[in-house]
C-alpha positions as CSV (number, residue, x, y, z in Angstrom):
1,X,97.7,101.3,113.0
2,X,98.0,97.6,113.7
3,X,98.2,95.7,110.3
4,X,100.4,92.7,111.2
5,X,99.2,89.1,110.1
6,X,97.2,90.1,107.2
7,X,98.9,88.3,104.2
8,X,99.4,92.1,102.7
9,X,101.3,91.3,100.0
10,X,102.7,93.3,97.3
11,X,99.9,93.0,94.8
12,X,97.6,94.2,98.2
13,X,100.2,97.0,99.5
14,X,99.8,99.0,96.4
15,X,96.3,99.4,97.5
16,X,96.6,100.5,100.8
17,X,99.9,102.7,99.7
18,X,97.9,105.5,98.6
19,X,96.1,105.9,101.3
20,X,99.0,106.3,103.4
21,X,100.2,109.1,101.5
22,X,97.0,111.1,102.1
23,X,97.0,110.4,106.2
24,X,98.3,113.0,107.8
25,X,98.0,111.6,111.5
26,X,99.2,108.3,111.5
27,X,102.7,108.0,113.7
28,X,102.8,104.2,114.4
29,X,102.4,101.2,111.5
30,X,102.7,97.8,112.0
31,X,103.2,95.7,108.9
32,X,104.8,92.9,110.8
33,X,103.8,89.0,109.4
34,X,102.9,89.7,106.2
35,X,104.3,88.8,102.8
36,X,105.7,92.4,101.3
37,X,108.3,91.6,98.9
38,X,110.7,94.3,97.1
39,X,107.9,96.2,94.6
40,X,106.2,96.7,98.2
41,X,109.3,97.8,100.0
42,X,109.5,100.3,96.9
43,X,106.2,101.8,97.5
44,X,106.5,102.0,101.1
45,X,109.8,103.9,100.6
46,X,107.9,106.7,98.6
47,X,105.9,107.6,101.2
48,X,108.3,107.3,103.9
49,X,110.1,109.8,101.9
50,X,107.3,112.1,102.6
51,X,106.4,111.2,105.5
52,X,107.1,113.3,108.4
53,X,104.8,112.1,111.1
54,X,105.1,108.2,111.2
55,X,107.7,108.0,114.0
56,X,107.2,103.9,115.0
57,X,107.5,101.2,111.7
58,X,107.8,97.6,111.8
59,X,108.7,95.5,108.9
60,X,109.2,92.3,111.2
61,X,108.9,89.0,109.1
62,X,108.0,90.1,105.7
63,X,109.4,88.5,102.3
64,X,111.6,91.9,102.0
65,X,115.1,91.2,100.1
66,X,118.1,93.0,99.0
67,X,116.4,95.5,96.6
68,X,113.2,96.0,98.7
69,X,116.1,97.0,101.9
70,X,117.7,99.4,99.9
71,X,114.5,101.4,98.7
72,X,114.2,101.4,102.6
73,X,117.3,102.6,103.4
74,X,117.6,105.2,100.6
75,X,113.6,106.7,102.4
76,X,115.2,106.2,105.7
77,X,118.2,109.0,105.1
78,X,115.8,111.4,104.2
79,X,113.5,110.6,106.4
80,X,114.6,112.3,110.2
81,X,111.5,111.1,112.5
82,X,111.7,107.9,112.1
């Protein structure tokens, strides 16, 4: 799923969050060129988590910072198809 460019910011991602958690199919998900910050990086760590399908993600110039990278990298160890 292609979502890049969309000015999804944080306030937005919590919207489309739970709908990730419920598909079961998706294995690529482009967030690129948007504006998630930390709380989004958060949310999108819970369902990584999870998530044992998605095998392609890219975060490429969001407004992620120190916090929101370590919610990421705390989902990525436990995450193995990624």
């Amino acid at each position: 799923m292609n979502l890049s460019g969309n000015l999804i910011d944080d306030e937005l991602f919590k919207f489309i969050a739970p709908g990730l958690v419920l598909n079961t199919t998706l294995v690529e998900l482009n967030l690129s060129y948007n504006k998630i910050g930390d709380e989004g990086a958060k949310r999108l760590s819970k369902y990584l988590i999870r998530n044992q399908i998605l095998t392609h993600l890219n975060l490429n110039n969001n407004a992620i910072g120190y916090d929101g990278s370590r919610y990421i990298a705390q989902a990525l160890k436990l995450n193995s198809t990624l």
